[in-house]
C-alpha positions as CSV (number, residue, x, y, z in Angstrom):
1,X,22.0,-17.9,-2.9
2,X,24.5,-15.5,-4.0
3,X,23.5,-12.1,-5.8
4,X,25.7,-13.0,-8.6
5,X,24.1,-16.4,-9.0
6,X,20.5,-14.5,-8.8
7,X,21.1,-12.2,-11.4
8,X,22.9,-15.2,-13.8
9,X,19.4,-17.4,-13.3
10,X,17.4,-14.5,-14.3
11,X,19.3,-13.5,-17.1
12,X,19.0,-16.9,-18.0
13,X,15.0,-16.9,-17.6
14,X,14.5,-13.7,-18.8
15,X,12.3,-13.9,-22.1
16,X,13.7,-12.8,-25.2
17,X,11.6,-9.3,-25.8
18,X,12.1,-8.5,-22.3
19,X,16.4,-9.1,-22.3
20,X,16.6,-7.0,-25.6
21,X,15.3,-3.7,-23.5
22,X,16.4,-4.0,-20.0
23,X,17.6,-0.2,-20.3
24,X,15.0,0.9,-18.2
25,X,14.1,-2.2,-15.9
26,X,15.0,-0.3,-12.8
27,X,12.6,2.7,-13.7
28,X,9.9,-0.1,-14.7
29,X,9.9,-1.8,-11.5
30,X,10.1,1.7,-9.4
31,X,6.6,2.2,-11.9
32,X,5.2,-1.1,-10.1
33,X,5.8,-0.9,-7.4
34,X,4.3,2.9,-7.3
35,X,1.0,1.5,-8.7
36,X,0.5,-1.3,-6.3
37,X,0.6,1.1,-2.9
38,X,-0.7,4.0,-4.5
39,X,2.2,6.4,-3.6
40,X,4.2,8.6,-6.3
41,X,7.1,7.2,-8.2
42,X,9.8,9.4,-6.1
43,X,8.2,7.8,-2.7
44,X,10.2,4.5,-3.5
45,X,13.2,3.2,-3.4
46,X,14.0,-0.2,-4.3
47,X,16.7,-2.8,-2.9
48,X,18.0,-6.3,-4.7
49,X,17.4,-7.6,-0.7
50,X,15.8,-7.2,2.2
51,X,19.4,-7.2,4.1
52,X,20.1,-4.7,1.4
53,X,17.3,-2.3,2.4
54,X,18.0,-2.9,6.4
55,X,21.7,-1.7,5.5
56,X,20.1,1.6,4.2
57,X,17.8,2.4,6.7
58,X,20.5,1.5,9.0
59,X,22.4,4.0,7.8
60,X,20.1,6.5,7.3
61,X,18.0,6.2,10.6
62,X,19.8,4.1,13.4
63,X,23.5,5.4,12.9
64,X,24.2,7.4,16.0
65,X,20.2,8.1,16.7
66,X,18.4,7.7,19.9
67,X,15.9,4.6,19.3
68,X,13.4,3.2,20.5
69,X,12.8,-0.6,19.4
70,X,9.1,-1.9,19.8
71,X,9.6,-5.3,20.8
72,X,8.4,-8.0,19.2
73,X,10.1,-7.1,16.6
74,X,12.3,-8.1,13.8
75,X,15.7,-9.5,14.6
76,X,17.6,-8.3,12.2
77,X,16.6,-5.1,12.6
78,X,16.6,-5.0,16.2
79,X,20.2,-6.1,16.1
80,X,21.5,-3.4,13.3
81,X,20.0,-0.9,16.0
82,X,21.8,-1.9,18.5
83,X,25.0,-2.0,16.6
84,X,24.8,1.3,15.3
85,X,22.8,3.6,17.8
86,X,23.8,5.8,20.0
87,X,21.1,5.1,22.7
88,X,18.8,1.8,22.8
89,X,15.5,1.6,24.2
90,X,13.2,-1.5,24.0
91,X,9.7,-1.3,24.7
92,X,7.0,-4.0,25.3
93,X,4.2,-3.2,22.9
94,X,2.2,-6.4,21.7
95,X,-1.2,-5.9,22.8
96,X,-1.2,-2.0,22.8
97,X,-4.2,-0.4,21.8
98,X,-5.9,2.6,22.4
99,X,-9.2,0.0,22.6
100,X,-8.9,-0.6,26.4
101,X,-12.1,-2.4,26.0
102,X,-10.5,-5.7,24.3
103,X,-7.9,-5.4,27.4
104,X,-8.0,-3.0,30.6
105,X,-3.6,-3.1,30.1
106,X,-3.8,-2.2,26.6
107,X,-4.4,1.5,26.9
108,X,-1.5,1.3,29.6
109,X,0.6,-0.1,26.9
110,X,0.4,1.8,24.0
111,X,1.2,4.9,26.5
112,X,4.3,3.5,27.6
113,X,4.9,3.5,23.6
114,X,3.8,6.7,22.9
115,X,6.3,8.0,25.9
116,X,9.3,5.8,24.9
117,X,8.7,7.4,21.2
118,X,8.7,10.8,22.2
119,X,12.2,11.7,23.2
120,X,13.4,9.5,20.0
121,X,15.1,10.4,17.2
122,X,13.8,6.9,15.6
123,X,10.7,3.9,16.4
124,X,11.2,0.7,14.9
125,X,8.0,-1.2,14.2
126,X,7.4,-4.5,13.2
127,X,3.4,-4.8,12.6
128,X,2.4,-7.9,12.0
129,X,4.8,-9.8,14.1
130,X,5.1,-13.7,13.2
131,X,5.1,-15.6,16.5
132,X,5.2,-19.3,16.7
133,X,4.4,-19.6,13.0
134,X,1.6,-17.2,13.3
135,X,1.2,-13.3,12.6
136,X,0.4,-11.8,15.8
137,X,0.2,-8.1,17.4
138,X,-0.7,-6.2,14.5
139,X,-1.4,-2.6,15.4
140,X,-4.7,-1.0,14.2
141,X,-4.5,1.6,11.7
142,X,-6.2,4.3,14.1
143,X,-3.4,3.3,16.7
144,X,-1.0,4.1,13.6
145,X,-2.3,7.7,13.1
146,X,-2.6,7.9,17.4
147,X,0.9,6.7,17.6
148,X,2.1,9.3,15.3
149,X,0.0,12.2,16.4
150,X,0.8,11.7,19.9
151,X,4.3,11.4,19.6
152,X,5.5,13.4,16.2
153,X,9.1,13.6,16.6
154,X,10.8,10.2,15.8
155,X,10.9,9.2,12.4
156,X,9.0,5.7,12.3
157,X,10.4,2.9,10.9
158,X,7.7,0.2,10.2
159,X,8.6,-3.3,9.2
160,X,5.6,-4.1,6.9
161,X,7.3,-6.9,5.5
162,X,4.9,-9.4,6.5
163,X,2.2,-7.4,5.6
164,X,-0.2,-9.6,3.6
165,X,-0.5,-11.8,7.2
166,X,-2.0,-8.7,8.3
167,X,-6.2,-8.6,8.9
168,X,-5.8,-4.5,8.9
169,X,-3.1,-3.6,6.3
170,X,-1.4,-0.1,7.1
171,X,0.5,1.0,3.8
172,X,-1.9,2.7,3.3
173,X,-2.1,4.6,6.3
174,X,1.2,4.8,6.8
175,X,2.0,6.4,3.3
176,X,-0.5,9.2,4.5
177,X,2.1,10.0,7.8
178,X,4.8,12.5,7.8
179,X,8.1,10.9,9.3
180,X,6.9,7.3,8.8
181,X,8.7,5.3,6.0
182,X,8.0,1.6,5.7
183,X,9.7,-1.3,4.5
184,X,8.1,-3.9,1.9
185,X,8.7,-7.1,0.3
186,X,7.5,-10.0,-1.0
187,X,9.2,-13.2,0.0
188,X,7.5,-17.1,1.0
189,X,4.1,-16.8,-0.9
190,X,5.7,-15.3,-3.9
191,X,8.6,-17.5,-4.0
192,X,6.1,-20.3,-3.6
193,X,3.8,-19.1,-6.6
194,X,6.9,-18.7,-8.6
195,X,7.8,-16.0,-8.7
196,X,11.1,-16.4,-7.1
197,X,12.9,-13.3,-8.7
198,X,10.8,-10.5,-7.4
199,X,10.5,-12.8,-4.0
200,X,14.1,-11.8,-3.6
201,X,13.6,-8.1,-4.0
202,X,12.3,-5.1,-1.3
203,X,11.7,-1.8,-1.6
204,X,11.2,1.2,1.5
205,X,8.4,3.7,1.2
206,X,7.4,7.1,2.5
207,X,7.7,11.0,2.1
208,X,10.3,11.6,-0.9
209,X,12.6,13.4,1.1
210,X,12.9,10.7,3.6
211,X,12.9,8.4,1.0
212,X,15.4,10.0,-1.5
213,X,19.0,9.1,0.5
214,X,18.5,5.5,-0.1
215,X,18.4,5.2,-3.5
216,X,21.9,4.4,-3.3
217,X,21.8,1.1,-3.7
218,X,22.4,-0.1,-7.6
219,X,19.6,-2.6,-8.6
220,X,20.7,-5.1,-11.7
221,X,19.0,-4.3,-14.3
222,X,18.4,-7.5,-15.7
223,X,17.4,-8.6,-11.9
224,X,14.7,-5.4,-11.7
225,X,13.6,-6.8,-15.7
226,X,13.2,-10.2,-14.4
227,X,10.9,-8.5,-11.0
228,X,9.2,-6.8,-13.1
229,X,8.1,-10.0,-15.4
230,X,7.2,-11.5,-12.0
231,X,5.0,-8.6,-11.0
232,X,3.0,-8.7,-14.5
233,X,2.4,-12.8,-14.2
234,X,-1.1,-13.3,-15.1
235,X,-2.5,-14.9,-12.0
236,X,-0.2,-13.6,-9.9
237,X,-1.9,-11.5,-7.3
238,X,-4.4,-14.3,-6.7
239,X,-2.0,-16.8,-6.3
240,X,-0.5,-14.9,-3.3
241,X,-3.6,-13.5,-2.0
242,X,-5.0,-17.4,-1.5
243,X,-1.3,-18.6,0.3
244,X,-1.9,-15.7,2.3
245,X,-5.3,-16.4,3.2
246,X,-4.3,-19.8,4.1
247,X,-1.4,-18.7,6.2
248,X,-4.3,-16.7,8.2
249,X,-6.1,-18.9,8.5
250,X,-3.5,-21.8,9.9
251,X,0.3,-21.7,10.6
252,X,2.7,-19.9,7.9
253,X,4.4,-23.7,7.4
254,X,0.3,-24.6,6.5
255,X,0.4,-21.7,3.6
256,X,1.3,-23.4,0.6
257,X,-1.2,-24.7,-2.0
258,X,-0.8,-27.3,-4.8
């Protein structure tokens, strides 16, 4: 679906008293989004898309930067890296743990991360990582703060995009690193709960002046008015929280509910 088409279906949707004071829609939806992560207002920036968001950290973080790619990991990303990188590095990490007591190779694995990471200018991350319709290889949010701590000079890019698949959930965590931003949408069990608008939508969070440069990208304001309506849907949060529970407990193609 177009953007164009998007923002003419929500303008269409969009109820009365809402359409009559869409001034500040952007700064409404920045508000939200703040609330539901517990970070500051000036630690997000919001995107119309997740392509939209990939173009900024892109930008921002892969263009002519020495990264490292954790792999699994998002294709879309992965591929933006390698197009605009100056050095690629992949790196096996699903299973790596500092618990070498679930597996005697996991310890050996999150090491070979931690020294791939270390002479980067950038780690991509994608935690959890859907394989086979299932979320898989989520990293613990000890191995998180290990990770960072043991290799602090890449900036880490963490795809949190399917984050409500995951058991251990690391915004919070990761708003709590320096260097780490993170990138956050909504997508299938909003879209399936109706609340399509918003579904469409992603935002990138992390230390303000990491975060800061990307605000570049202009965000309708009748599209932000209409996310934000989908944000304050009574009902909402439990409607995605039981698709999501669901999708845990089965395949992601098992997720939706009546």
């Amino acid at each position: 679906m177009s953007a164009r088409t998007l923002i003419q279906e929500a303008t269409a949707s969009l109820p009365a008293t809402l359409a009559s004071n869409t001034i500040d829609a952007t700064d409404e939806l920045v508000t939200r989004l703040a609330a539901r992560i517990s970070s500051s207002r000036e630690e997000i920036a919001p995107f119309p898309s997740v392509p939209t968001a990939i173009d900024a950290l892109t930008e921002r973080f892969f263009r002519n930067q020495r990264v490292v790619i954790a792999r699994p990991t998002r294709e879309d990303l992965a591929s933006r890296a390698w197009s605009a990188s100056r050095t690629v590095k992949e790196v096996a990490w699903l299973g790596a743990s500092t618990d070498f007591r679930r597996d005697p190779q996991a310890l050996a694995r999150f090491d070979a991360l931690v020294a791939a990471a270390s002479n980067a200018d950038t780690l991509v991350l994608s935690s959890p990582f859907i394989t086979n319709g299932r979320a898989a290889g989520a990293l613990a949010p000890r191995d998180l703060l290990l990770l960072r701590s043991r290799a602090p000079r890449p900036v880490i890019v963490l795809d949190l995009l399917d984050e409500e698949l995951a058991r251990a959930p690391l915004t919070q965590p990761a708003l709590l690193l320096p260097g780490t931003v993170f990138l956050r949408g909504f997508g299938q069990f909003w879209r399936e709960a109706g609340a399509r608008t918003v579904a469409e939508t992603a935002f990138v969070a992390g230390p303000a002046d990491l975060v800061a440069p990307l605000r570049g990208a202009l965000l309708d304001e009748r599209l932000a008015a209409e996310a934000v309506w989908d944000l304050d849907r009574i009902g909402i949060d439990r409607a995605v929280q039981e698709r999501a529970a669901a999708a845990r407990g089965g395949s992601i193609s098992d997720a939706s509910l009546p």
